[in-house]
DSSP file (Angstrom, degrees, kcal/mol; ACC not computed):
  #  RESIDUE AA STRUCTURE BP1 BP2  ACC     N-H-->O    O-->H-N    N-H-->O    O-->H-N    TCO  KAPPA ALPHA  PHI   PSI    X-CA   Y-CA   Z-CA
    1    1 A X              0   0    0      0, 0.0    66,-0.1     0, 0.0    65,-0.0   0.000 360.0 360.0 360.0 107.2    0.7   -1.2   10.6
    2    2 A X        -     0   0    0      1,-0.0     2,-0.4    64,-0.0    64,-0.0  -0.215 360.0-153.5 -15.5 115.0   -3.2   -1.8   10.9
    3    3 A X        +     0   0    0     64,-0.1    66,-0.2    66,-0.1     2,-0.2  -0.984  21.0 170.5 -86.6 116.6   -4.7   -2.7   14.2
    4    4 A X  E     -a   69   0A   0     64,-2.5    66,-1.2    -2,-0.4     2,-0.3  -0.540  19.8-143.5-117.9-144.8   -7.7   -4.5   14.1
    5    5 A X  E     -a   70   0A   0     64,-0.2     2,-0.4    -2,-0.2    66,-0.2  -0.943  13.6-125.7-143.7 173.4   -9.7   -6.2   16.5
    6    6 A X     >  -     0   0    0     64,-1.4     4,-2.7    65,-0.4    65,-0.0  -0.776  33.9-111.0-108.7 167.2  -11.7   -9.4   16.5
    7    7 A X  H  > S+     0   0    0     -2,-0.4     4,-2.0     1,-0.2     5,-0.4   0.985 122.7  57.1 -37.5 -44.6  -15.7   -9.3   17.8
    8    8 A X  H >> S+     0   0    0      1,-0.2     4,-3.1     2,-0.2     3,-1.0   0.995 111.1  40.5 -50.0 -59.0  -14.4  -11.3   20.9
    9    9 A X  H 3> S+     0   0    0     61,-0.3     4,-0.9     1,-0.3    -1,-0.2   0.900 110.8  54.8 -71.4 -19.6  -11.8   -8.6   21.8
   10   10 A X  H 3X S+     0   0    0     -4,-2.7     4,-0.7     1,-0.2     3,-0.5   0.849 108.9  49.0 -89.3  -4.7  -14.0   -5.6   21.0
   11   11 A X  H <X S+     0   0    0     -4,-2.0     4,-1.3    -3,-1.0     5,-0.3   0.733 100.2  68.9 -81.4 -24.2  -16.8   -7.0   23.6
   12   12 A X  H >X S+     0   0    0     -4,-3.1     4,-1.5    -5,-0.4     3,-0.6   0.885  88.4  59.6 -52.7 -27.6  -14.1   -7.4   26.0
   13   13 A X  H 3X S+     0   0    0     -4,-0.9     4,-1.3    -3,-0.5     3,-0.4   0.962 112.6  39.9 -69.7 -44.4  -13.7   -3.5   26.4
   14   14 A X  H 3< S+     0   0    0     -4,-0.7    -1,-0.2     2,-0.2    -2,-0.2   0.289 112.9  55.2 -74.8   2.7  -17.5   -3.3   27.7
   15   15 A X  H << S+     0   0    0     -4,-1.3     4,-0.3    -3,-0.6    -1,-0.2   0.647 109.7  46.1 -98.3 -36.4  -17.1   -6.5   29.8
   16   16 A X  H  <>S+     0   0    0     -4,-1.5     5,-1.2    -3,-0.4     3,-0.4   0.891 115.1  53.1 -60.0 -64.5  -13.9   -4.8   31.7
   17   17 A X  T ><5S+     0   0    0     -4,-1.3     3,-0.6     1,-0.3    -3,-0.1   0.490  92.6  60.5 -89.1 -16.7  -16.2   -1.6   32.0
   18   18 A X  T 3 5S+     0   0    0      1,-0.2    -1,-0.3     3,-0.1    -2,-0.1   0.767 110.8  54.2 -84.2 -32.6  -19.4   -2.9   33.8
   19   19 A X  T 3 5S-     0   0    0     -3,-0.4    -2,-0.2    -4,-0.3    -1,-0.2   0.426 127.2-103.3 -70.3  -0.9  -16.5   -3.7   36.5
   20   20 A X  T < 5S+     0   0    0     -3,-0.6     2,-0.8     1,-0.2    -3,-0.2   0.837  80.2 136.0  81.4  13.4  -15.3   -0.4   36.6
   21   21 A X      < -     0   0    0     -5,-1.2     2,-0.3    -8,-0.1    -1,-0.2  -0.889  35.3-167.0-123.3 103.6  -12.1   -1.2   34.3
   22   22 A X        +     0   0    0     -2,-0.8     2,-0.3    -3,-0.1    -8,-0.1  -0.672  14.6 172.6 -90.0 130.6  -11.4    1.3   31.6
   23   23 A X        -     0   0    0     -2,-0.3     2,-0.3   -10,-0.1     3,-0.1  -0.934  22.0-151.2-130.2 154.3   -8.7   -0.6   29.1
   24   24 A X     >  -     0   0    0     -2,-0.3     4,-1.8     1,-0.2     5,-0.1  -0.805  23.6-116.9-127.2 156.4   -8.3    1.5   26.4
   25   25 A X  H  > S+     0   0    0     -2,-0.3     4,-2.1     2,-0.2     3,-0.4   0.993 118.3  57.9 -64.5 -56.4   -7.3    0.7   22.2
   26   26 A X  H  > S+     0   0    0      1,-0.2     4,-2.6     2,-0.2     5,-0.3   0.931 102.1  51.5 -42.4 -45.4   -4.1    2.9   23.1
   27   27 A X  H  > S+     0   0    0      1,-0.2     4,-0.9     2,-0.2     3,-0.5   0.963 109.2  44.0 -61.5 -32.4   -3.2    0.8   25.6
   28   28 A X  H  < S+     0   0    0     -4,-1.8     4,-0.4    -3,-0.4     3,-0.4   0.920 106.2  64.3 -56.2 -33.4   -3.3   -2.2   23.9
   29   29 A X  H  < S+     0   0    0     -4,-2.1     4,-0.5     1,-0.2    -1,-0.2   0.487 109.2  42.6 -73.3 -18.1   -1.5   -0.5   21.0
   30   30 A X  H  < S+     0   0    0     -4,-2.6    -1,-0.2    -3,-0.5    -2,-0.2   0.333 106.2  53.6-110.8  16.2    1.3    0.0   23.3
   31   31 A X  S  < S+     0   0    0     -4,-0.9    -2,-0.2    -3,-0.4    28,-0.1   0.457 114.1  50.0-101.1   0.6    1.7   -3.1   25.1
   32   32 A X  S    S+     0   0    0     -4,-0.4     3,-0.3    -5,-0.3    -2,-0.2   0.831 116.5  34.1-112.2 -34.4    1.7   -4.6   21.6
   33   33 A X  S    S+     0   0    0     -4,-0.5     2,-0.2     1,-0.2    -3,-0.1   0.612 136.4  31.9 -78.1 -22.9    4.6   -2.3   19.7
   34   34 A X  S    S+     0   0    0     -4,-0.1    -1,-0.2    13,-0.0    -2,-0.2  -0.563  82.1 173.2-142.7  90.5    6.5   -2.1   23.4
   35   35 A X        -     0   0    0     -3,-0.3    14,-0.2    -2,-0.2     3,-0.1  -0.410  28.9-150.4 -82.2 150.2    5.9   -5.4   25.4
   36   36 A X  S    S+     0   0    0     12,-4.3     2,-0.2     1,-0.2    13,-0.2   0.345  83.8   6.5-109.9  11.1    7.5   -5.9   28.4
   37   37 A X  E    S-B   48   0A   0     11,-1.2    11,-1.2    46,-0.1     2,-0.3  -0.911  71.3-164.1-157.8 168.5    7.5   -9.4   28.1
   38   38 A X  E     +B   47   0A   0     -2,-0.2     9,-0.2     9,-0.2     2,-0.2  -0.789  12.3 161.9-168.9 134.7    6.5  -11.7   25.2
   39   39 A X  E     -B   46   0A   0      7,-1.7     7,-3.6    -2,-0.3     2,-0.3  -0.521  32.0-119.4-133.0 177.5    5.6  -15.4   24.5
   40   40 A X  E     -B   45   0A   0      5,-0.3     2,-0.3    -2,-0.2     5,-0.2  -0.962  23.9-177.2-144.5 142.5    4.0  -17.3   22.1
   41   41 A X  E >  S-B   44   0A   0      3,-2.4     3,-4.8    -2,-0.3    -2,-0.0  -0.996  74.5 -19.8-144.9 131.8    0.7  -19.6   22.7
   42   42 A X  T 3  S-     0   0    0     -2,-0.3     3,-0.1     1,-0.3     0, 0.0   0.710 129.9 -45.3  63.4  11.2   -0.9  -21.7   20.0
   43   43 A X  T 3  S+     0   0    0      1,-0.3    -1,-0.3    19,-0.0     2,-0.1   0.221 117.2 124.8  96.7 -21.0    0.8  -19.6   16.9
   44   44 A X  E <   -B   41   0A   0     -3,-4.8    -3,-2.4    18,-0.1     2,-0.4  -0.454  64.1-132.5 -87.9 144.4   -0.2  -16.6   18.8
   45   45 A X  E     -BC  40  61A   0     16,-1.4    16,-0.9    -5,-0.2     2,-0.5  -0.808  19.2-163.0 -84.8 132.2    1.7  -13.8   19.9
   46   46 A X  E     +B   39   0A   0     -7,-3.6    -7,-1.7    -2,-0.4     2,-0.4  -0.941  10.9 179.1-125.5 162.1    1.2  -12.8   23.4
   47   47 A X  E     +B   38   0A   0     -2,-0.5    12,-1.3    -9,-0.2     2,-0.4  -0.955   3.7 175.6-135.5  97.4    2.4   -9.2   24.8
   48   48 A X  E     +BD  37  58A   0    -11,-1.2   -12,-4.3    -2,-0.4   -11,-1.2  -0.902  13.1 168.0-139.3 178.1    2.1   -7.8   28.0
   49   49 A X  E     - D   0  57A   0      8,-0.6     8,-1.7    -2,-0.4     2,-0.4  -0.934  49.1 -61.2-164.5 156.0    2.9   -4.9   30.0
   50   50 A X  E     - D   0  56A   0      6,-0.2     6,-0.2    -2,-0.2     3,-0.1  -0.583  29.6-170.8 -92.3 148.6    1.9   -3.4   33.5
   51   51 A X  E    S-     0   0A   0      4,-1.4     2,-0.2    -2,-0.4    -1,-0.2   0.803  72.4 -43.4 -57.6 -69.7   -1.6   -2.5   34.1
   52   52 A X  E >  S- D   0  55A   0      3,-1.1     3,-0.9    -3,-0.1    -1,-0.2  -0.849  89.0 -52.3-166.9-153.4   -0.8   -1.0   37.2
   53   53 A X  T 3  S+     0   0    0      1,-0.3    25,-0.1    -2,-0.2     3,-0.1   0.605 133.8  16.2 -91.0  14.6    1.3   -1.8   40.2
   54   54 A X  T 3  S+     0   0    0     23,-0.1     2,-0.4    22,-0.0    -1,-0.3   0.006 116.8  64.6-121.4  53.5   -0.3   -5.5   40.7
   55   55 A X  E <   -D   52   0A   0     -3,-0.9    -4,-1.4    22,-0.1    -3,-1.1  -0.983  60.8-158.9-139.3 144.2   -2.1   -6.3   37.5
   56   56 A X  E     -DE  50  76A   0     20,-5.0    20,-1.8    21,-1.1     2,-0.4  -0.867  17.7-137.6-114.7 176.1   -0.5   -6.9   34.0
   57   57 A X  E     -DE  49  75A   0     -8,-1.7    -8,-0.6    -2,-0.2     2,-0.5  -0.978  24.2-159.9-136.4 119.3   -2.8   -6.4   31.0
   58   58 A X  E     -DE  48  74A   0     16,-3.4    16,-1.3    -2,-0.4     2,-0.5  -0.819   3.5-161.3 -68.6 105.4   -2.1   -9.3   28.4
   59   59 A X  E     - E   0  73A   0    -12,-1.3    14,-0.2    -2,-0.5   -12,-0.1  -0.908   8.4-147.8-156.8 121.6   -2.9   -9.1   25.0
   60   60 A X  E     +     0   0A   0     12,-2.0    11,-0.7    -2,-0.5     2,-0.3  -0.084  29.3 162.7 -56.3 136.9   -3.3  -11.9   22.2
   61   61 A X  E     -CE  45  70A   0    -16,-0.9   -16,-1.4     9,-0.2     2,-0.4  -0.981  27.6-153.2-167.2 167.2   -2.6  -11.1   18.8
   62   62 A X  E     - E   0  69A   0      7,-0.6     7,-0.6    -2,-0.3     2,-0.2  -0.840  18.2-136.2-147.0 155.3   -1.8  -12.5   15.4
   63   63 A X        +     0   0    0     -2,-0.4     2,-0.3     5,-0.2     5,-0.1  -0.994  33.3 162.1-111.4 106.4    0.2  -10.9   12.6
   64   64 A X    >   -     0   0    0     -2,-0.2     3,-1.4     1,-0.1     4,-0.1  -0.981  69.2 -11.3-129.3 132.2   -1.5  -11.3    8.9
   65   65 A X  T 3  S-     0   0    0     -2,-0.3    -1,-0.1     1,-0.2     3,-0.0   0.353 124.7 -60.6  74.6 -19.4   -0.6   -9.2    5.8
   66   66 A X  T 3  S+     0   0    0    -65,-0.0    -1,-0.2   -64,-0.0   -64,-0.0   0.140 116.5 108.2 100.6  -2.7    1.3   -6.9    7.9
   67   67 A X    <   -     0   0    0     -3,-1.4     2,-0.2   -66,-0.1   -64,-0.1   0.243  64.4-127.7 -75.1-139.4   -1.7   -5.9   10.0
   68   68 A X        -     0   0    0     -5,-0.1   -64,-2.5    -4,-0.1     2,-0.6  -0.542  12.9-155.0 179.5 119.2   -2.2   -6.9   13.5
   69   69 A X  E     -aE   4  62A   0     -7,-0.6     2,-1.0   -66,-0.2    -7,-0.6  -0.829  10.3-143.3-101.2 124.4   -5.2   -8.6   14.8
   70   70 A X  E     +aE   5  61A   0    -66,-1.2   -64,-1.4    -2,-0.6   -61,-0.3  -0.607  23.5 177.0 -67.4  97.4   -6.2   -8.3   18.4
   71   71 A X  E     -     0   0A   0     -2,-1.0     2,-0.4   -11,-0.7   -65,-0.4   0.972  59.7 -35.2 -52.4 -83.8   -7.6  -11.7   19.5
   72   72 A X  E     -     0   0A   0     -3,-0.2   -12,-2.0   -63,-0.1     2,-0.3  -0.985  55.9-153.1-148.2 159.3   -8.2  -11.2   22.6
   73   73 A X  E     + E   0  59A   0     -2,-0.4   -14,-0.2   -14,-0.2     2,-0.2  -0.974  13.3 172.5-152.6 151.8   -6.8   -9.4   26.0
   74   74 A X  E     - E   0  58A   0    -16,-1.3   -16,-3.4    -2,-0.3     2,-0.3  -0.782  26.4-122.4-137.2 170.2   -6.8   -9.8   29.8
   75   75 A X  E     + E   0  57A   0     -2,-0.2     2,-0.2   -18,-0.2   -18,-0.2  -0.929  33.4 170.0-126.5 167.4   -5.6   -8.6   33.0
   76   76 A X  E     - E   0  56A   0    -20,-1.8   -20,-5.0    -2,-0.3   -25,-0.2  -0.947  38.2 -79.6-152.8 134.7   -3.9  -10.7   35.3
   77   77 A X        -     0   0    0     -2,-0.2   -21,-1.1   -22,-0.2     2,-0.5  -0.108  52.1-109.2   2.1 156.4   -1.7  -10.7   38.8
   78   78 A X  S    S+     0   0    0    -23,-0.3     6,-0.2   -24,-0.1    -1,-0.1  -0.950 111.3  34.2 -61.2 107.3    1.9   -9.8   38.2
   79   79 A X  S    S+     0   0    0      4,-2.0     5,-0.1    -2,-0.5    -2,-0.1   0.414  90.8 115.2 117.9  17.5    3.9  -13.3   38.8
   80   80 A X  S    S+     0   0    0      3,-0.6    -2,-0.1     1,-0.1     4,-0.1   0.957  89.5  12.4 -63.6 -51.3    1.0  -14.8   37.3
   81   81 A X  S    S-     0   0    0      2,-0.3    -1,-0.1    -4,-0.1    -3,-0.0   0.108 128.7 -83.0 -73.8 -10.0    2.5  -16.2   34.3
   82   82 A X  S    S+     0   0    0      1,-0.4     2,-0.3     0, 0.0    -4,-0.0   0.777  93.4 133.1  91.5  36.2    5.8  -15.4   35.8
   83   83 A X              0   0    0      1,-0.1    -4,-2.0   -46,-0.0    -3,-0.6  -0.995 360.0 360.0-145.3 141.9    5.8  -11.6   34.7
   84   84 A X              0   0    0     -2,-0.3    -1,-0.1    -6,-0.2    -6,-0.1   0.017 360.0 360.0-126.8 360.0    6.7   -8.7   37.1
């Protein structure tokens, strides 16, 4: 299965990084084959997993073809959305 990303998600990695916040394509690629929680927004899959021990890192996705497109992804609290 394909990962791609959309323009949106790939500026996000260099918007994260002028902050000092390395997120990486693996990581995304494993909160998205092994979420530790997982909801749905808008059609959308959403996927997250922890970050570190306060943050989760969230991440927006569609399934088309069999691929998987990365919309978009954030980090967040833990117990923000209600995920620990």
């Amino acid at each position: 299965m394909k990962v791609s990303y959309t323009s949106h998600a790939l500026k996000k990695f260099s918007d994260f990084r002028v902050f000092g916040i390395i997120v990486t394509k693996t990581q995304i690629s494993r909160v998205i084959k092994a979420p530790k929680y997982q909801s749905r927004d808008n059609g959308n899959l959403i996927s997250s997993s922890s970050f570190n021990e306060n943050y989760i890192l969230r991440v927006v996705h569609k399934e088309e073809k069999g691929d998987i497109i990365v919309i978009t992804f954030y980090i967040c609290r833990k117990g923000r959305y209600g995920e620990y």
